[in-house]
SERO-4910 file (N, C-alpha, C, O; in steps of 0.05 Angstrom, whole numbers):
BEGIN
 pado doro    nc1    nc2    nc3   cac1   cac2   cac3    cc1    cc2    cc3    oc1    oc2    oc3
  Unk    A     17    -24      0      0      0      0     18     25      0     39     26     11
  Unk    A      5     46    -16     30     64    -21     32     87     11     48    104     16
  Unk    A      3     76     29     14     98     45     32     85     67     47     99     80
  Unk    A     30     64     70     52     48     87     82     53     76     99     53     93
  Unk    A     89     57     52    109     50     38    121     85     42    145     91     44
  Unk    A     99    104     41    109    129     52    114    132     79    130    148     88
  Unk    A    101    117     91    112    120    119    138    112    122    156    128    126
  Unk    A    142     87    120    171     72    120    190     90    108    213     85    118
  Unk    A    190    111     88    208    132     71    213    151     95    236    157    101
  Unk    A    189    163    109    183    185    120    197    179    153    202    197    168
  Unk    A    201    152    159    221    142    181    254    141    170    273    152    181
  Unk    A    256    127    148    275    128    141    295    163    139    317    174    143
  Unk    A    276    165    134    287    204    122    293    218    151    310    234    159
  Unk    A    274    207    160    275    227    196    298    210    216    295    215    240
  Unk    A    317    192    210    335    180    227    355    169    216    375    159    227
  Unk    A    349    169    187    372    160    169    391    142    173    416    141    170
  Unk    A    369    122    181    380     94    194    358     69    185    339     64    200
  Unk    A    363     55    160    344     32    163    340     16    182    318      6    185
  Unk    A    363     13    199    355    -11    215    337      8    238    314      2    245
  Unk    A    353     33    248    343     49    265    312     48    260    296     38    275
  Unk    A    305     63    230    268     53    221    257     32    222    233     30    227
  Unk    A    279      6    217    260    -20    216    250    -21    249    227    -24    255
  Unk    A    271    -19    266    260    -14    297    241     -7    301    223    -23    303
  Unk    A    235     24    303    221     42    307    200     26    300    183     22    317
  Unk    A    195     12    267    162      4    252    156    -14    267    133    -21    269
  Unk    A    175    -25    280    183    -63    284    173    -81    265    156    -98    269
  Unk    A    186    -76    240    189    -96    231    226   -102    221    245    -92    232
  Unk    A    228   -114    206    256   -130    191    268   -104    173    252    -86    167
  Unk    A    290   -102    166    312    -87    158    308    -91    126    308    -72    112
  Unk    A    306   -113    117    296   -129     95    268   -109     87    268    -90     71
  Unk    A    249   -117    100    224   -104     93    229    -78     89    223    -71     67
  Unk    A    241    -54    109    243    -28     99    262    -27     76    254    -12     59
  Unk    A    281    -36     71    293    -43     48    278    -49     25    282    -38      3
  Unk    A    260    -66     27    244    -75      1    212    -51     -9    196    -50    -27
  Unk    A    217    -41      7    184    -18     13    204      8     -1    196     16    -23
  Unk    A    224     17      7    239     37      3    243     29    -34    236     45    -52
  Unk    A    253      7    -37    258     -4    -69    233      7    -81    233     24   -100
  Unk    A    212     -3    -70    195    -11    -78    170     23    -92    158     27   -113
  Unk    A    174     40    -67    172     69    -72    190     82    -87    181    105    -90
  Unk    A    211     80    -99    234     87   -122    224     82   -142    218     97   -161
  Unk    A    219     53   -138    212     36   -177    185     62   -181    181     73   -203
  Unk    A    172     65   -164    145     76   -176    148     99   -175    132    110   -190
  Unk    A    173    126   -156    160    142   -175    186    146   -186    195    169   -182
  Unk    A    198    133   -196    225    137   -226    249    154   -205    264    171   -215
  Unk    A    249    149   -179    267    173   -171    277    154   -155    264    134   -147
  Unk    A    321    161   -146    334    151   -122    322    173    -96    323    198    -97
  Unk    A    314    159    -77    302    169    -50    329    176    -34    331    197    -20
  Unk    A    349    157    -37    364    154     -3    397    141    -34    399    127    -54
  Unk    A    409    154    -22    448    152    -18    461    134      6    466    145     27
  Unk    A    464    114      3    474     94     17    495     83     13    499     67     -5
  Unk    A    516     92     34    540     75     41    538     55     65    518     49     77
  Unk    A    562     46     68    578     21     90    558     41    113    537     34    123
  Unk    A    568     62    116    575     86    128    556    104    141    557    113    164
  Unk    A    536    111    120    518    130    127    493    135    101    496    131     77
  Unk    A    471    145    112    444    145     95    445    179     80    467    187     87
  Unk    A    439    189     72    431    209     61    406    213     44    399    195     29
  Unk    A    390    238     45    369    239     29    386    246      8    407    257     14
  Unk    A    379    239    -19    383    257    -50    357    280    -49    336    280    -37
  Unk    A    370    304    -71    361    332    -68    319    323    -69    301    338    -61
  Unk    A    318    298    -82    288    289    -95    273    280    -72    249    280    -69
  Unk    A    295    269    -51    290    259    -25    278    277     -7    256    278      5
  Unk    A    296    292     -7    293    319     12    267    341      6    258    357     22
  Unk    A    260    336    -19    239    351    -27    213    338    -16    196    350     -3
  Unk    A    213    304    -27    185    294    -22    183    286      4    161    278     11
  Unk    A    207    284     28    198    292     55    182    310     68    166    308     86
  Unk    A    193    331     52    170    353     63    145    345     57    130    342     76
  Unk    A    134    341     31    102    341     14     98    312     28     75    309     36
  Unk    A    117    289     33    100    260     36     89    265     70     68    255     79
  Unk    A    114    287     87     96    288    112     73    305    120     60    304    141
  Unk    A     69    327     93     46    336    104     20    316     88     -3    314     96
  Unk    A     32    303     68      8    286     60     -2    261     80    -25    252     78
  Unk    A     22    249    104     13    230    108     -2    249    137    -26    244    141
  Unk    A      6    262    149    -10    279    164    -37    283    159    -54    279    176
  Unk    A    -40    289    139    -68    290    132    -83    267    131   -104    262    143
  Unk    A    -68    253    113    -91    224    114    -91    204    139   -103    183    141
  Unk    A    -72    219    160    -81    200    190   -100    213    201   -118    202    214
  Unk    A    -97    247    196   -121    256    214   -152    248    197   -173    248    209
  Unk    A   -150    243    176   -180    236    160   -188    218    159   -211    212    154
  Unk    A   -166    200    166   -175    165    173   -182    168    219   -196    154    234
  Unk    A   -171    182    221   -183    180    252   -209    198    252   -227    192    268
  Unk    A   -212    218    237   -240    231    234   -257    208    222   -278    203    235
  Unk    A   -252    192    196   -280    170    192   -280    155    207   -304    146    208
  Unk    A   -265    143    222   -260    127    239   -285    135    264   -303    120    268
  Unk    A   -282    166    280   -306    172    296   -328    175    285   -348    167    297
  Unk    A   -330    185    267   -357    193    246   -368    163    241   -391    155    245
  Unk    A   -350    152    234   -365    118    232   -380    113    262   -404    109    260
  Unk    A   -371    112    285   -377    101    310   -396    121    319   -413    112    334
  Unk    A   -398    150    312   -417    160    332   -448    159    315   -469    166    328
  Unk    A   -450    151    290   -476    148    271   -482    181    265   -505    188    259
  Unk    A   -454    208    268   -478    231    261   -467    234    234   -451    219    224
  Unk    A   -479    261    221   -478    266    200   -449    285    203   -436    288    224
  Unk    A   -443    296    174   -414    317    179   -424    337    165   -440    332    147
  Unk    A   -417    360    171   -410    382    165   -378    392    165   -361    392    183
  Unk    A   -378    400    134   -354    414    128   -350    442    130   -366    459    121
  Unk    A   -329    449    144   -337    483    147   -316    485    148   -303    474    165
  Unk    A   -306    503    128   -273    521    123   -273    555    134   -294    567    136
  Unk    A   -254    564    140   -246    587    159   -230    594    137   -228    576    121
  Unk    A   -216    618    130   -202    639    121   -181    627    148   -193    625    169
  Unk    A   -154    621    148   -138    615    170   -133    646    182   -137    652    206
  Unk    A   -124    662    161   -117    684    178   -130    713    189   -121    736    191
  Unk    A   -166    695    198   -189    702    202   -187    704    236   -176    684    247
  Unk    A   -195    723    253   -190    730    287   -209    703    296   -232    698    291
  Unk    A   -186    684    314   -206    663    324   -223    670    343   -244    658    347
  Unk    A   -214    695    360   -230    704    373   -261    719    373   -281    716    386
  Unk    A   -251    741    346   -274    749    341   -288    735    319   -309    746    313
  Unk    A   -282    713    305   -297    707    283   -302    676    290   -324    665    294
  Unk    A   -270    661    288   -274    641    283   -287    626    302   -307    614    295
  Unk    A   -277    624    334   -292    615    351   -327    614    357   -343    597    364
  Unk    A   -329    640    352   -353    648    360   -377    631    344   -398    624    354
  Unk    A   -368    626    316   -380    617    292   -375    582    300   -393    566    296
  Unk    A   -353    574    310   -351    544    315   -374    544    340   -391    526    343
  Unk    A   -371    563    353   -380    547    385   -414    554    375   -430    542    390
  Unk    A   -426    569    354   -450    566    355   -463    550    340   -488    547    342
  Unk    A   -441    532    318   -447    507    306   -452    485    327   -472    471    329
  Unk    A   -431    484    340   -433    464    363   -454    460    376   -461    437    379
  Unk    A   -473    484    388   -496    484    402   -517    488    383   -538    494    394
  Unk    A   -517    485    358   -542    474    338   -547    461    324   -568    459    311
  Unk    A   -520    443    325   -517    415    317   -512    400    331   -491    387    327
  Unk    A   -526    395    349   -505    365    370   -503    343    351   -483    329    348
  Unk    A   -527    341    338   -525    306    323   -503    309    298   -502    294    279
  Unk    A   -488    331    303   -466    333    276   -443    337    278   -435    358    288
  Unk    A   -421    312    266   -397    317    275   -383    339    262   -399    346    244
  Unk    A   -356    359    260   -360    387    257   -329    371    242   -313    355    253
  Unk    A   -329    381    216   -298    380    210   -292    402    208   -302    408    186
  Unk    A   -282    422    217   -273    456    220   -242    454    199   -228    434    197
  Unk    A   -238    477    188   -213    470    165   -205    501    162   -218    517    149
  Unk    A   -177    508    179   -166    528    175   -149    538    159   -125    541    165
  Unk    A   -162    547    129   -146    544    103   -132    565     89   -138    586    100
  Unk    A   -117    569     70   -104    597     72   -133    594     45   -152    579     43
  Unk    A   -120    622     25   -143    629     19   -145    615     -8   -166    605    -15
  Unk    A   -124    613    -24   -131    583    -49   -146    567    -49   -167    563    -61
  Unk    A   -131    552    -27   -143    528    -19   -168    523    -12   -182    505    -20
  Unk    A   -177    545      9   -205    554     19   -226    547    -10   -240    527    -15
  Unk    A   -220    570    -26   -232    572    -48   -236    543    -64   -258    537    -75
  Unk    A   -218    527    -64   -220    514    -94   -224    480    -77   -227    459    -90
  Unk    A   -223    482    -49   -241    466    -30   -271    469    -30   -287    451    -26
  Unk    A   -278    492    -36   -307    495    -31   -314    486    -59   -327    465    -63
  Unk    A   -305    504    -79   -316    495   -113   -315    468   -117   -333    454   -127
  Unk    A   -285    458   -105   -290    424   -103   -306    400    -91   -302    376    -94
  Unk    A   -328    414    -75   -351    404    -63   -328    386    -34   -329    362    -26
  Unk    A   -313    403    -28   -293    385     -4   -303    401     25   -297    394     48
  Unk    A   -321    426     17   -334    441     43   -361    452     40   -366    470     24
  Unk    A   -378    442     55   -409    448     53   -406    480     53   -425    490     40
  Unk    A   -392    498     63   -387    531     62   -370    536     74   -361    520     90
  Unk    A   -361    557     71   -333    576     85   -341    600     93   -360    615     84
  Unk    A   -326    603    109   -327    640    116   -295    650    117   -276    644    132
  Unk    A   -297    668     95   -273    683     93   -280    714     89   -302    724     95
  Unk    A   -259    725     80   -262    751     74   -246    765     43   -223    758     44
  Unk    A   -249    777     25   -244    789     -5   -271    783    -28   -288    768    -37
  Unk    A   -254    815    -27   -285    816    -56   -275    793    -77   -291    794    -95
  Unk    A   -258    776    -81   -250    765   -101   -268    742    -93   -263    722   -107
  Unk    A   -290    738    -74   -311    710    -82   -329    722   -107   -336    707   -125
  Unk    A   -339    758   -105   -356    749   -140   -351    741   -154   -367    741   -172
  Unk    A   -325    728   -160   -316    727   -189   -313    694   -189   -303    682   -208
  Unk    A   -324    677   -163   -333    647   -160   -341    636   -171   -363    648   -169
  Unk    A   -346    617   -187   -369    606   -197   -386    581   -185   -377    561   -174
  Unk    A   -413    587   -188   -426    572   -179   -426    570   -150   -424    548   -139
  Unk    A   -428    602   -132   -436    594   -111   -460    619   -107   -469    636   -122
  Unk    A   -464    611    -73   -480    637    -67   -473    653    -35   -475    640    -14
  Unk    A   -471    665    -35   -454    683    -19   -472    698     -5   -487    710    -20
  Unk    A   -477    701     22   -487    722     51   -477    740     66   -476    736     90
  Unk    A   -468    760     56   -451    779     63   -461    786    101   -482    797    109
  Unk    A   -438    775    119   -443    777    142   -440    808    156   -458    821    167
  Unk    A   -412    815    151   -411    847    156   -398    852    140   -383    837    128
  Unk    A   -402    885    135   -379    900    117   -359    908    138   -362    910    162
  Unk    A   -334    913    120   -305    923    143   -303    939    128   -308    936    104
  Unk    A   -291    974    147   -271    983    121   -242    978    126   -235    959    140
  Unk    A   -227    993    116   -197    996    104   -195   1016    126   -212   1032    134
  Unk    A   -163   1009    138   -145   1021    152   -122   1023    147   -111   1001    146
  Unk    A   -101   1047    141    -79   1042    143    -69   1037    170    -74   1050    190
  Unk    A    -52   1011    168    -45   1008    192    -17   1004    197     -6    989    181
  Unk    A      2   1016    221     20   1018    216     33   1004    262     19   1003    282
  Unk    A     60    997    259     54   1006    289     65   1025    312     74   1044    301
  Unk    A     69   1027    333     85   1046    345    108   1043    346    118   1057    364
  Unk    A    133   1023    326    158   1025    325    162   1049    291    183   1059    284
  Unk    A    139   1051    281    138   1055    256    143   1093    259    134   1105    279
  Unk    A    154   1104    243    155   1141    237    130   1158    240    129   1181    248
  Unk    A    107   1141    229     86   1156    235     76   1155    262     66   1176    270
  Unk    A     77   1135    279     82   1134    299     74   1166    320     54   1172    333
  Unk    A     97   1178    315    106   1192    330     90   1223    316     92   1245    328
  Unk    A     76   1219    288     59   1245    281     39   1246    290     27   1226    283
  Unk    A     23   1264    306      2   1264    322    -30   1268    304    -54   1266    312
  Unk    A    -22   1274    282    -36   1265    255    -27   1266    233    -16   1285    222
  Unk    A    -33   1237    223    -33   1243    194    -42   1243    168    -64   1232    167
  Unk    A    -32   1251    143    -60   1255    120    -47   1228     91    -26   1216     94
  Unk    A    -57   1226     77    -53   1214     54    -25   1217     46    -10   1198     45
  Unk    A    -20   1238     42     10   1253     27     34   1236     46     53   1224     37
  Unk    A     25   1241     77     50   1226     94     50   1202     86     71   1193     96
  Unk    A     39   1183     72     42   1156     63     65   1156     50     82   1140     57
  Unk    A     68   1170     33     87   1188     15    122   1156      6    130   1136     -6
  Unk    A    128   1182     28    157   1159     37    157   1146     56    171   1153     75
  Unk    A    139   1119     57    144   1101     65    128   1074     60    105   1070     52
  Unk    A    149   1054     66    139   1034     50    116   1015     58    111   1007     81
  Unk    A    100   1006     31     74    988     40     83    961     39     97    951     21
  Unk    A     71    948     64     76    923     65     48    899     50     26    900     61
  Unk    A     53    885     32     27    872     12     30    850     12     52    842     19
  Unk    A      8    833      4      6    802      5     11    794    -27     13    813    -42
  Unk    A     12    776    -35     13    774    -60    -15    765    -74    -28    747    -65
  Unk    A    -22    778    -95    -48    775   -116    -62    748   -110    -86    754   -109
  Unk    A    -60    721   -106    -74    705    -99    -73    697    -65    -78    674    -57
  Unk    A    -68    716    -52    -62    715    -26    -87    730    -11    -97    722     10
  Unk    A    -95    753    -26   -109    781    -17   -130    770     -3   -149    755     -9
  Unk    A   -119    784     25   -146    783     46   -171    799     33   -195    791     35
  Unk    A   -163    823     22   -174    848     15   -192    857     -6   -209    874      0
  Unk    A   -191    848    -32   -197    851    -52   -197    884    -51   -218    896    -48
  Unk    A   -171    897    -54   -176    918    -52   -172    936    -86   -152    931    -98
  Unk    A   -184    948    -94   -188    957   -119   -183    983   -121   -166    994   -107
  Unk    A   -197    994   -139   -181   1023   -158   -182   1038   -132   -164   1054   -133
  Unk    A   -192   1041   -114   -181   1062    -89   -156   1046    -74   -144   1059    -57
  Unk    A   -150   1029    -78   -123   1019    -64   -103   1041    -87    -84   1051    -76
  Unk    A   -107   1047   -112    -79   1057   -128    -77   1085   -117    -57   1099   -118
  Unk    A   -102   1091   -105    -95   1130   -101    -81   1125    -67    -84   1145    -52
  Unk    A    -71   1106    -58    -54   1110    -39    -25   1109    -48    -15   1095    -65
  Unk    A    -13   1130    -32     12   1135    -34     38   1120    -15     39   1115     10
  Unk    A     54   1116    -33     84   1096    -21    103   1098    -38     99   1104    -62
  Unk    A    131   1093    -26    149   1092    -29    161   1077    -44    178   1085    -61
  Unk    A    153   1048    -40    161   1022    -45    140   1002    -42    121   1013    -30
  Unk    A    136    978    -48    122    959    -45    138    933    -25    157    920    -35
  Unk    A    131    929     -7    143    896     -2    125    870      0    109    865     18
  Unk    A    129    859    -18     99    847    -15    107    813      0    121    800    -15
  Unk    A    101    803     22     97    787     41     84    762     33     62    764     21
  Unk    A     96    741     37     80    716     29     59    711     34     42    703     18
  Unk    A     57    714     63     27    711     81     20    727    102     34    740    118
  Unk    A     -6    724    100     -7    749    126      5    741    166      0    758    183
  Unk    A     17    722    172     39    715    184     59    738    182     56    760    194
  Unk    A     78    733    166     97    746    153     87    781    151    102    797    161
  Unk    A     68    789    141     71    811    154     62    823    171     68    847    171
  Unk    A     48    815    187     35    827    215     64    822    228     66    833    250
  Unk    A     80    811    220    115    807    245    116    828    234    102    845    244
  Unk    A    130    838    212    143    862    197    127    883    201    138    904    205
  Unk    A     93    882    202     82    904    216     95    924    239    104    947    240
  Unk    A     90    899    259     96    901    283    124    914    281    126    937    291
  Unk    A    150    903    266    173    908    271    178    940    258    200    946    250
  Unk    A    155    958    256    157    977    238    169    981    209    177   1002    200
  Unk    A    168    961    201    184    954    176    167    974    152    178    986    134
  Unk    A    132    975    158    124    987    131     97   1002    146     96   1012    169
  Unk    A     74   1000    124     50   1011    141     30    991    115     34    994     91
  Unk    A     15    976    123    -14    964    115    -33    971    107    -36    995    112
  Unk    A    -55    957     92    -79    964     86    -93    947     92    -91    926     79
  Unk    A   -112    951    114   -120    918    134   -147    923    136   -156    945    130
  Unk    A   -164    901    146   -187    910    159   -179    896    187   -161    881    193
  Unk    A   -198    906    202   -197    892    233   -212    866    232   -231    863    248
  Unk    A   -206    845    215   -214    822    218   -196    805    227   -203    790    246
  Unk    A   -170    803    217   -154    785    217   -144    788    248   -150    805    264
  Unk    A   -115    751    250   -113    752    277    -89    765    282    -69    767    267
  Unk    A    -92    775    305    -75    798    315    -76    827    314    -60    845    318
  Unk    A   -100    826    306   -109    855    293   -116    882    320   -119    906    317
  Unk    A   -115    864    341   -113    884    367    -93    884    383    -94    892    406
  Unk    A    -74    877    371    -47    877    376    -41    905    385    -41    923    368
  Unk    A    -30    913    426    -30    935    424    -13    962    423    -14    984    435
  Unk    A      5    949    403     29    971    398      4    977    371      0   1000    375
  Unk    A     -2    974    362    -19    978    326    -31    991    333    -42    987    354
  Unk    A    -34   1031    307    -51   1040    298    -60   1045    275    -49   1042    254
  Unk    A    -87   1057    281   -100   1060    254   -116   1081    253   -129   1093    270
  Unk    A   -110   1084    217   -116   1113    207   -134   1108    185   -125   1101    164
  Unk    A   -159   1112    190   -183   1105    171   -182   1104    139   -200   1121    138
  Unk    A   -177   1100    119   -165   1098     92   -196   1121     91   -217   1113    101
  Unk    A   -194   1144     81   -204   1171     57   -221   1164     36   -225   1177     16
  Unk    A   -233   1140     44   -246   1130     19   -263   1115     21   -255   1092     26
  Unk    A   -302   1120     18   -328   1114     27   -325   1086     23   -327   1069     40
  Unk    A   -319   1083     -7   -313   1050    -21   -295   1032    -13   -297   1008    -16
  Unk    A   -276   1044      0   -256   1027     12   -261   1010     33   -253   1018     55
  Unk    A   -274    983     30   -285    964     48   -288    931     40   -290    926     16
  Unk    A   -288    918     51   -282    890     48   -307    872     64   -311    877     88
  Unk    A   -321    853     52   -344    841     70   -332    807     81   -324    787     68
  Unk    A   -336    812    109   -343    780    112   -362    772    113   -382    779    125
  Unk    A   -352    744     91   -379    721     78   -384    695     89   -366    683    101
  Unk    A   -398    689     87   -408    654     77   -409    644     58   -429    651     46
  Unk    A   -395    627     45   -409    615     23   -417    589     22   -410    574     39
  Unk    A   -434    581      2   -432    556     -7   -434    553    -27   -428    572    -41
  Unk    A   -442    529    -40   -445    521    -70   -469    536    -78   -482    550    -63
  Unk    A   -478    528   -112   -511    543   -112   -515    529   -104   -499    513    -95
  Unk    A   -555    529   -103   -566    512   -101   -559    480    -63   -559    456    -62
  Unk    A   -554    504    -40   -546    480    -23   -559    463    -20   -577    465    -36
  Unk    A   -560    440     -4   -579    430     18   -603    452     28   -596    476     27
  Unk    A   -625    448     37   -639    465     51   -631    464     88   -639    482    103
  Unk    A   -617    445     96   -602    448    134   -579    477    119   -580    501    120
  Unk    A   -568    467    111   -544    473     94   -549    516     91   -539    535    103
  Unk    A   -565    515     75   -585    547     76   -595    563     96   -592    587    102
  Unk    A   -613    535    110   -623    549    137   -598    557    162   -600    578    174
  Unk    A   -577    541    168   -559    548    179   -546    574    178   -545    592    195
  Unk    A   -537    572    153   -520    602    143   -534    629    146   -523    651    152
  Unk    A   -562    625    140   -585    648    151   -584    644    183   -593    665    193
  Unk    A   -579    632    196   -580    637    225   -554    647    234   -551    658    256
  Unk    A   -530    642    212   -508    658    231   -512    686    225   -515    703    243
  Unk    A   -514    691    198   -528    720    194   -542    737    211   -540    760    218
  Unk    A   -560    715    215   -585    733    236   -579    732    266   -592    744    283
  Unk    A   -552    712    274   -544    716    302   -531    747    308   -532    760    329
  Unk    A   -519    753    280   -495    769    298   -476    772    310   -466    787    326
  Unk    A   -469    746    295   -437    734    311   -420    749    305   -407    761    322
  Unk    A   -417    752    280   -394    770    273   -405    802    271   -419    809    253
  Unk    A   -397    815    288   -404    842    286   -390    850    302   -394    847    326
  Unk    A   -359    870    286   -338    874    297   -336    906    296   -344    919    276
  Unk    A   -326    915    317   -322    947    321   -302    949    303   -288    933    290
  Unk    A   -304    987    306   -288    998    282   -259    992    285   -242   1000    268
***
């Protein structure tokens, strides 16, 4: 089986010792030997550099360690989720999060009121960056999501419940130059630099009023991780809404972005056409008021 055969790779790679792995599996030295062969022949690649002496990954090795352990990660936690879902007889609900969505103000609030209106339903919760989010839901892998960017109209085939509108903040923090101006206007954006996510990253969907702000430079940040640190480290100044986590972080301020349009909604989605539980649900987080976040 090929996920056994990644495991046995994924020991091997982490101790760089067959016999040391055959231990660890408990089985024979032979067997991880023949499993290791055996994952080579199939996918056309040398895994492991073997002397008298010592193991080594090859550069092909070193790569599919990374991807085989987050793959086998996954498929233990999905085999111990059907595994309970089998034994307790309930139904599942899929529900994806925006990861770098406030668990406090959003995400929690939204889990813990699933919890108390579904008892008979086991809850798979899925904290996804925002690709993935997306092309999980289109892929029918999440009954709905709640994220945030105007880039869901351009979805296909779903239908969307706009929970609240946010606006736009420049946000910058108290290690930062502006810092220390007791106000300031558009123009001071001037010289200094904006810190950005990259185009399939955008929390924001921010559009033709994002170009009439002014900067110096661009640095644009892999994830929003990465720059809420560099925020913080005064490295640049942002264009955020107060959704995301860390967003009351209290060295951080904020200076309202000059612009009526400048705003971002968090959603729900789902597919068209849902389930009718599926519908009626998403109209009740709406109409709770869970998410309804100060300026």
């Amino acid at each position: 089986m090929l996920q056994q055969r990644i495991q046995t790779f994924l020991e091997v790679a982490n101790c760089l010792s067959f016999s040391t792995a055959a231990r660890n599996l408990y089985i024979s030295q032979q067997a991880v030997t023949k499993q290791i062969a055996s994952l080579e022949q199939e996918l056309g690649l040398r895994l492991f550099y073997r002397t008298t002496r010592q193991v080594t990954l090859t550069p092909a090795g070193s790569l599919l360690r990374d991807s085989f352990t987050q793959i086998n990660r996954q498929i233990r936690s999905d085999i111990r989720k059907a595994r309970e879902l089998n034994s307790s007889g309930k139904s599942l609900l899929r529900v994806g999060f925006l990861s770098s969505l406030s668990r406090k103000d959003i995400i929690l609030p939204i889990t813990d009121f699933l919890m108390q209106h579904c008892p008979d339903t086991a809850l798979d919760i899925r904290l996804l960056d925002f690709v993935v989010l997306r092309n999980s839901l289109l892929d029918d892998q999440l009954d709905f999501c709640v994220t945030t960017s105007n880039d869901w109209r351009f979805w296909p085939g779903i239908h969307t419940t706009v929970l609240q509108q946010k606006q736009f903040q420049v946000v910058y923090s108290a290690r930062h130059p502006l810092a220390a101006q007791k106000q300031i206007a558009l123009q001071d954006l001037a010289t200094h630099t904006q810190l950005t996510l990259p185009n399939d990253n955008m929390l924001s969907g921010i559009e033709q009023w994002g170009r009439k702000i002014p900067f110096s430079k661009v640095v644009a940040c892999p994830d929003i991780s990465t720059l809420m640190v560099r925020l913080e480290l005064g490295e640049g100044f942002a264009l955020l809404t107060k959704v995301i986590e860390g967003h009351d972080a209290p060295n951080l301020h904020y200076w309202p972005v000059p612009f009526p349009e400048a705003h971002a909604e968090i959603v729900c989605i789902c597919r068209e056409h849902p389930r009718e539980e599926i519908s009626a649900l998403i109209q009740q987080i709406a109409r709770s008021g869970l998410v309804h976040l100060g300026n």
